[in-house]
N, C-alpha and C positions, 0 to 999 in steps of 0.2 A: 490527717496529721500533715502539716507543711514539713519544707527544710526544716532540720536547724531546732525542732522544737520539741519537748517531752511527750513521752504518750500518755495520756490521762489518765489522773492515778484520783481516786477518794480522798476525802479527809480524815480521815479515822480520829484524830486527837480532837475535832469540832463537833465531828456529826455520828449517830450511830452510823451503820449498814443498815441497807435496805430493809434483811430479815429482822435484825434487830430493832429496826423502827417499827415492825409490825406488830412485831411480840408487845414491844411497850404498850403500844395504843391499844392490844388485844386485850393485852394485860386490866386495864382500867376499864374498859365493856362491861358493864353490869346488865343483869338479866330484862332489866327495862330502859339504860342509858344507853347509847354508845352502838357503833356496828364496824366492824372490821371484816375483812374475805377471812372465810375459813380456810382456806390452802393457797399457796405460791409456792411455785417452780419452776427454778430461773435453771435454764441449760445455755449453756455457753458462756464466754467471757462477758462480765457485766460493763467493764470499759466501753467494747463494741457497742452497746447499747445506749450508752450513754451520752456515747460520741454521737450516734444519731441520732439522740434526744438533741442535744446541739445544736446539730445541724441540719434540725427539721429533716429528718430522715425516719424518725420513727414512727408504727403505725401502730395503733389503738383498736385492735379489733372484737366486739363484743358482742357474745346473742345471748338471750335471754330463754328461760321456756317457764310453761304454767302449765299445769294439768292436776286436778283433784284438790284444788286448793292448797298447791304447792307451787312455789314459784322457787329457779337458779339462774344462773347464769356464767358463765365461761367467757374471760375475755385474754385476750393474747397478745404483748408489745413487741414488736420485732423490727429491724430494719426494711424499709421500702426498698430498695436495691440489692438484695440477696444477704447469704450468710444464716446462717443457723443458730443463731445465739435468740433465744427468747424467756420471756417472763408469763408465764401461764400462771390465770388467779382462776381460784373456784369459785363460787360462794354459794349457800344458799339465804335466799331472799328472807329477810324479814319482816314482821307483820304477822299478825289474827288469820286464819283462812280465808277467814268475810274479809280482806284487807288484800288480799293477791289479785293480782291480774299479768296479763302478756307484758301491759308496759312498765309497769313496777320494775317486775322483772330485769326487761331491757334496759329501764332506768338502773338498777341497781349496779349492774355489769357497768356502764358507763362512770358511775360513783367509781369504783372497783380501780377502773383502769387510772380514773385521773388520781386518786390515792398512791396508788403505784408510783405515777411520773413524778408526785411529788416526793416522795423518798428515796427516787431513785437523785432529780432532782439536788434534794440537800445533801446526800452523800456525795457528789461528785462536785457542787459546784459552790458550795458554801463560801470557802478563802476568796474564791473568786468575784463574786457578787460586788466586794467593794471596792476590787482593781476594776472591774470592769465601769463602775460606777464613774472612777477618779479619772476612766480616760473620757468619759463621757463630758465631764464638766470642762477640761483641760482642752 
């Protein structure tokens, strides 16, 4: 945050929250359309993270595992330069048994994380997208 300038606040009257963007998208998942992370747990203040979403500070971290014809994965966004605030997704993989493997898996955690950044994404920067457009042109 410079001088002189607000601390980064959501849009709430444009865009759902984070959790609330999940749910919807969860919401519409049918037994054979559609996948969303079964769990998110965001600890700490979600500005903080956002703010390093910004400014290319935040990190996407994801493993994967497979065993007995079950494939998960765990992936974790947090600030590159300290602070405690992060966003932990669960998920377990979808797919047939005959359809899992290690990298599904690790593929799926990667889905995972980038779904996250994008709703973290619209909740914080939605208003902004078109200021930042008009200085662009200007």
């Amino acid at each position: 945050m410079g001088i002189g300038t607000a601390p980064l606040q959501p849009h709430h009257d444009s865009q759902p929250s984070l959790l609330d963007a999940w749910m919807a998208v969860s919401a519409r998942v049918t037994e054979y359309v559609g996948w969303t992370p079964e769990e998110i747990e965001i600890d700490g203040d979600k500005s903080l993270l956002a703010a390093a979403l910004l400014e290319d500070r935040l990190c996407v971290i994801s493993d994967g595992s497979y065993k007995l014809g079950l494939g998960a994965a765990a992936v974790q966004l947090l600030p590159r330069k300290g602070g405690t605030e992060r966003i932990i997704v669960r998920c377990q993989t979808p797919g047939l048994p005959d359809d899992q493997s290690a990298h599904r898996s690790e593929s799926i955690g990667l889905l995972a994380g980038i779904m996250v950044v994008d709703w973290l994404l619209d909740q914080w920067t939605n208003k902004n997208r078109f200021e930042l457009y008009q200085k662009q042109i200007h």
